[in-house]
C-alpha positions, 0 to 999 in steps of 0.5 A, a space after each residue: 460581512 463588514 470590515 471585520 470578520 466573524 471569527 472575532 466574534 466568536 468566543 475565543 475561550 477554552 472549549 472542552 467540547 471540541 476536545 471531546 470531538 477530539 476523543 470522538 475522532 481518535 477512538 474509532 480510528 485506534 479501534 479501527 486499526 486494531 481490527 474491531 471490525 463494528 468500526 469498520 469505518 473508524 478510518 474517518 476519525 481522520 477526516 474529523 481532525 482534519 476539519 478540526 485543524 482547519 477550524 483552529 488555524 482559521 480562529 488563531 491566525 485570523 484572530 491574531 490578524 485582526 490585533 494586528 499581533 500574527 508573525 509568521 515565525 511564531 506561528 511556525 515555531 507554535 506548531 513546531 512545538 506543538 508537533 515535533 518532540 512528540 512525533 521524533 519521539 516516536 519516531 525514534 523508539 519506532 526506530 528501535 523497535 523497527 531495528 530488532 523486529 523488520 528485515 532489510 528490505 522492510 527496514 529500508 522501506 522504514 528508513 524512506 519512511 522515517 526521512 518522509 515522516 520528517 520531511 512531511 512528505 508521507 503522504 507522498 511516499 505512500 501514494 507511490 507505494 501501495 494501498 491503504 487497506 493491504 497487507 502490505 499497507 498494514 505493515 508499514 509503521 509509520 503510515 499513519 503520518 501520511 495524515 500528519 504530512 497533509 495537515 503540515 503542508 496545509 500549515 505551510 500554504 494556508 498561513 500565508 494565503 490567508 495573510 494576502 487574502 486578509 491584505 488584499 481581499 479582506 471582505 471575500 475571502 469566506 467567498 475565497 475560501 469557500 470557492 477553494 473548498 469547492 474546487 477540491 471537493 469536485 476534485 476528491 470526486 472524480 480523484 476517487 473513480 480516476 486516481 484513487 490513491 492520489 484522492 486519499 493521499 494527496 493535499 489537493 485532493 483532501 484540502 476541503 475538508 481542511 477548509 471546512 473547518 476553515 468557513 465554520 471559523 469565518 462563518 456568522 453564527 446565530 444565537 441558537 436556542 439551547 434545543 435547536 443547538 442540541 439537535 444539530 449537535 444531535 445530526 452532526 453527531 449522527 452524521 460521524 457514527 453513521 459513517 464510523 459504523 456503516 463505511 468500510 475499506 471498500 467505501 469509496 474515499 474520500 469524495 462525497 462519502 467524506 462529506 457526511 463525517 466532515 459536514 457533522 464535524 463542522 456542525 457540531 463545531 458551529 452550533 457549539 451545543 452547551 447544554 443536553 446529553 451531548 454537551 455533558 458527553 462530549 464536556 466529560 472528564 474522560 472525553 476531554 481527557 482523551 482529546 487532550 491525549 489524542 495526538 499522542 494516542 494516533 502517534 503511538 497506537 499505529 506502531 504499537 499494532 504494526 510492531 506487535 502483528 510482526 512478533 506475533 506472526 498474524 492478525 491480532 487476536 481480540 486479547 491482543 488488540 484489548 492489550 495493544 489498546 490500553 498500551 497505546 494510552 498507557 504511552 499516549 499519556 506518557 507521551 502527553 505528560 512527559 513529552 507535549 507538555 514540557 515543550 509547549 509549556 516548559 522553559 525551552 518552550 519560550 526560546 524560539 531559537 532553541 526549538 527551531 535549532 532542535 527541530 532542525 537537528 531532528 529533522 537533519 537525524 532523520 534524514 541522515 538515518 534514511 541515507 545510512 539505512 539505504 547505503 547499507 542495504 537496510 543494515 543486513 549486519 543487524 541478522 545472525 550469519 545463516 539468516 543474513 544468508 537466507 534472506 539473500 534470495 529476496 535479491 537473488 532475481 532473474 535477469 529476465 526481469 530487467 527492463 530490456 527484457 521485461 514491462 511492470 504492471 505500469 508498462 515500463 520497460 520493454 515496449 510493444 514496439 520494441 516486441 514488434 521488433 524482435 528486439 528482445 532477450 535471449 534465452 540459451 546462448 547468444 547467436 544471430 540465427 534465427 530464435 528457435 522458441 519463445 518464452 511468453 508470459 507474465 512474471 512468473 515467466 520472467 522467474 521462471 525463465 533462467 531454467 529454460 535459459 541453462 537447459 538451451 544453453 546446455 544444449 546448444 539452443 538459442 530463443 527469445 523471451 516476451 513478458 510483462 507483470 500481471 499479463 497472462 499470455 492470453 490475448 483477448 480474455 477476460 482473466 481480471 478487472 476491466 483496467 487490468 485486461 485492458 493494459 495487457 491488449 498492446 502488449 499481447 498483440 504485438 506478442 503474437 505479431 512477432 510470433 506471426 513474423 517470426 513463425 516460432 516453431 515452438 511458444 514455452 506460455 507460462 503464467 501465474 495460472 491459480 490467480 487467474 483461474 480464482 482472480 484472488 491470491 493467498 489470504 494474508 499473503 505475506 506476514 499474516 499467511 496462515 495455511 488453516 485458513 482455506 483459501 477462498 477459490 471462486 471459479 472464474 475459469 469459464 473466460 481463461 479457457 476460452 481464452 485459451 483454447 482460441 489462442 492454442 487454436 491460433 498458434 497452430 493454424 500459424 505452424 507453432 506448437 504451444 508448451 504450457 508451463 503449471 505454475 509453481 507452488 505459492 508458499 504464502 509467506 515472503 520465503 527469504 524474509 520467513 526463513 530468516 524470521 524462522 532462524 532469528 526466533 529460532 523456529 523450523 524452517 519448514 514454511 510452505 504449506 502442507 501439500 494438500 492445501 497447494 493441490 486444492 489451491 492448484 487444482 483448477 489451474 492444472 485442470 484447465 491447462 491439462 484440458 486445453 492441452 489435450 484438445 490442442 496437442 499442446 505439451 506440458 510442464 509440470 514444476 511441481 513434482 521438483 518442488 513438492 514431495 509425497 507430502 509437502 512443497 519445499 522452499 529450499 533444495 540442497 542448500 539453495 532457497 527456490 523463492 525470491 517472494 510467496 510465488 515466484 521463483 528466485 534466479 537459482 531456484 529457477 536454475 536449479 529447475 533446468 533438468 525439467 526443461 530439457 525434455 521438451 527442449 529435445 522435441 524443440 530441437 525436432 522442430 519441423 520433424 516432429 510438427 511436420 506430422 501435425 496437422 496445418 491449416 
């Protein structure tokens, strides 16, 4: 390329066509997050903005390196300006909003976000959390900034690297560059299969699409005649909406699937069309006006949605995401007249010394904010005394959930070696003779356990409890995806080696049975949970009874007696957080769903477990007839809320269950008299 590069010889004027691409971008990622399903793929508006950004800083900083004019200081205080007062400014109404509208835990969860978003680590934060695409997801205000993050820590390398590059590597650094893009992009792909969440969030896995733009910035551009240029604008064009209107959340990404809207990008970009339909499209009044919004519209649209969902209770109707939309631009504009504008260009603007102290007060606010939010709980003072007291039970947890006792969905805590062991909790009272009973399953066994664990101790009993998050104690069965039954293998077989070493007379197997008899939960579980939705119930029972049966048949041929134990009722909703919800806007606080959907949801579980029973001679229990009456379950018993979440159980609801469990305990304490009349082998 000679000694100089080609960005200098491209036009440096104002192009009002990439800020119509800027409007291109934004407009299905607002219509996406709105709930428009036609732009079911409006997510990659992202990844637009993404090539755009990496255009804009390769033409700025190499521009400014060839005059022999680029301080890194400046540069920074630019972007500081150019990004900061809008972004804490939504940050700080978000916080008002946020202060009113979430529950504690949810305001924690915000205030690590705030620090995050601050710090420009969301992307981070939120790859450590949950998916993009769930519920959960859904409700965190600020996880657009995620996208923010990655293009700040990009801003942060990038200046830098290409300052050496341009120092010592003058005439390679497209070949630098480009051999970057490419190691990135191979890295996207196999993050997609390997590490999806990494692959979405994280700045090594999305850099390529930043330095897309980077080469259409440093690349050659041929003189184009005007009706070629209007047919590669036309493909590029094509390439976004063929993504916009065909991708959906199950599409993998980014990978080879973000090429085609970053690649379109980048070609609209490069032939920079003056002319045809497309160039008076994208050259619009209103294109370009909203481009010239668009940072404020993707600040502002995102909390707009999520706030207005939690004072609604549900989904947003069409009515309400038409009038989240016009809001979002009615305070994009505010935002954008009265907020970017006098930072970049009114007199602070020019006092680099002034935007660096506010952006470091800013920023110090935020963090000051997360330490106080997190201190204090999520500022649980903020509710009415009886809410305050309700959403006490999302603490109220079993100790059986602990890592001496219990492994999470990732396997920490308690270890297969330390199953293997006998090195486990007790359940009943505290002695050094032998366990009389094992308590065996997954979560819900971890819930429901301290009503097991009050009856033993009220009489006089002593056993052992086994769990881990989302393993069903079914050993060898095919209960969900692949990577799920794999991570459970270990872990079920060192279970029943102990139950082989230790020859428990009695197992107690306890599961959340409906999920895996259905492989689904609750639609809308948690804020969007509506009991007139019929849960969809697909039959995936053929492999979780056999599974059954041949553990049952295993159990007895070693001299042990199984008690399957019914799961309790899903309530849908975050019970403390939908009981707390219902006093503070003063509704009924009746909030489980009608007894007719928990049957419908429960009836092939309780099928199946009835019928493994039966031809096993296994015993059962059944929770239900203490939760649920002659029409409808309860969250709450004599003062006491049973829940700690949608499905499990919290330590006093459990407790308050213990009178279900001393029958079968008595028959425990038969032991070898009552099994000495079953057949052995």
């Amino acid at each position: 390329m000679g000694s100089s590069l080609a960005v200098t010889h491209q036009d440096f004027e104002y192009r009002p066509d990439l800020d119509g691409l800027r409007a291109v971008a934004i407009l299905p990622v607002l219509l996406f997050h709105a709930g428009f399903r036609s732009f079911s793929g409006g997510f990659v508006g992202v990844d637009v903005f993404f090539v755009l950004s990496g255009f804009f800083m390769a033409r700025i900083i190499l521009t400014e390196l060839e005059r022999g004019s680029f301080r890194f200081r400046a540069f920074y205080v630019r972007r500081m300006r150019r990004i900061f007062p809008a972004l804490f400014s939504m940050l700080a109404v978000s916080t008002v909003a946020a202060w009113f509208l979430l529950m504690p835990q949810e305001f924690r969860y915000f205030g690590d976000s705030v620090q995050a978003a601050a710090l420009f680590t969301s992307n981070v934060l939120f790859r450590s959390e949950s998916g993009y695409f769930d519920v959960a997801a859904e409700m965190k205000p600020l996880l657009h900034t995620w996208s923010l993050s990655v293009e700040e820590q990009f801003y942060l390398i990038f200046p830098v690297a290409v300052f050496l590059c341009f120092k010592f590597a003058r005439r390679h650094i497209f070949a630098i560059v480009l051999a970057a893009a490419l190691l990135s992009f191979g890295a996207s792909t196999w993050g997609i299969t390997h590490s999806p969440e990494k692959a979405f969030y994280l700045l090594h896995f999305r850099i390529w699409e930043l330095l897309t733009g980077v080469l259409v910035a440093i690349a050659p551009r041929p003189a184009y005649a005007a009706r070629g240029a209007q047919a590669l604008a036309a493909l590029g064009l094509l390439a976004i909406f063929l993504a916009v209107f065909t991708y959906t959340p199950d599409t993998p990404f980014p990978g080879a699937h973000a090429a085609v809207p970053c690649l379109g990008t980048a070609l609209m970009i490069h032939v920079h069309c003056r002319s045809g339909l497309i160039a008076r499209l994208l050259s619009s009044p209103v294109s370009v006006f909203t481009g010239r919004i668009s940072y404020s519209l993707y600040l502002w649209h995102w909390p707009l949605i999520v706030f207005a969902r939690y004072g609604l209770g549900h989904e947003l109707t069409t009515g309400w995401a038409l009038s989240v939309v016009a809001m979002s631009f009615a305070l994009a504009y505010v935002s954008w007249r009265f907020v970017e504008q006098p930072a970049r260009y009114g007199r602070m603007a020019y006092s680099p010394v002034a935007i660096t102290g506010v952006s470091s007060a800013a920023i110090l606010s935020a963090v000051a904010f997360t330490a106080i939010v997190n201190g204090l709980q999520g500022i649980p003072q903020r509710l009415p005394e009886e809410a305050r007291a309700l959403y006490q039970a999302t603490y109220d947890e079993s100790r059986f959930f602990s890592e001496r006792c219990f492994a999470d969905s990732n396997g920490e805590g308690l270890t297969p070696a330390q199953i293997r062991r006998g090195n486990l909790c007790r359940v009943g009272i505290d002695t050094t003779s032998e366990p009389q009973f094992l308590v065996w399953g997954d979560s819900h066994a971890a819930a429901i356990a301290p009503a097991i664990d009050v009856a033993a101790r009220q009489m006089g009993m002593s056993g052992m409890f086994v769990g881990r998050a989302s393993c069903p104690p079914l050993p060898n069965t095919d209960f969900a995806g692949p990577a799920a039954v794999k991570r459970c293998i270990e872990y079920n077989s060192a279970v029943m080696s102990l139950i082989e070493q230790k020859r428990f007379a009695f197992v107690f197997m306890v599961g959340f049975w409906p999920k895996y008899v259905h492989r689904a939960e609750l639609p809308g579980e948690g804020v969007f949970f509506d009991p007139r939705v019929e849960p969809s119930l697909p039959d995936w029972s053929a492999p979780v009874r056999t599974g059954l049966n041949m553990t049952l048949t295993k159990l007895a041929r070693k001299g042990t007696k199984a008690v399957l134990v019914m799961d309790v009722p899903e309530m849908g909703h975050e019970v403390p957080e939908a009981l707390a919800r219902a006093v503070v806007s003063g509704r009924p606080l009746d909030i489980a769903p009608p007894l007719e959907y928990t049957k419908m949801r429960q009836a092939l579980a309780r099928r199946v477990l009835s019928e493994a029973a039966k031809s096993s001679g296994a015993l059962i229990v059944d929770p239900m007839n203490l939760i649920c009456d002659g029409t409808r379950c309860h969250v709450m018993r004599e003062g006491t809320v049973l829940y700690k979440d949608g499905d499990h159980l919290s330590a006093k609801g459990a407790e308050s269950l213990s009178a279900l469990f001393r029958p079968v305990l008595n028959i425990v304490r038969g032991g070898v008299q009552y099994l000495s009349s079953e057949p052995r082998s």
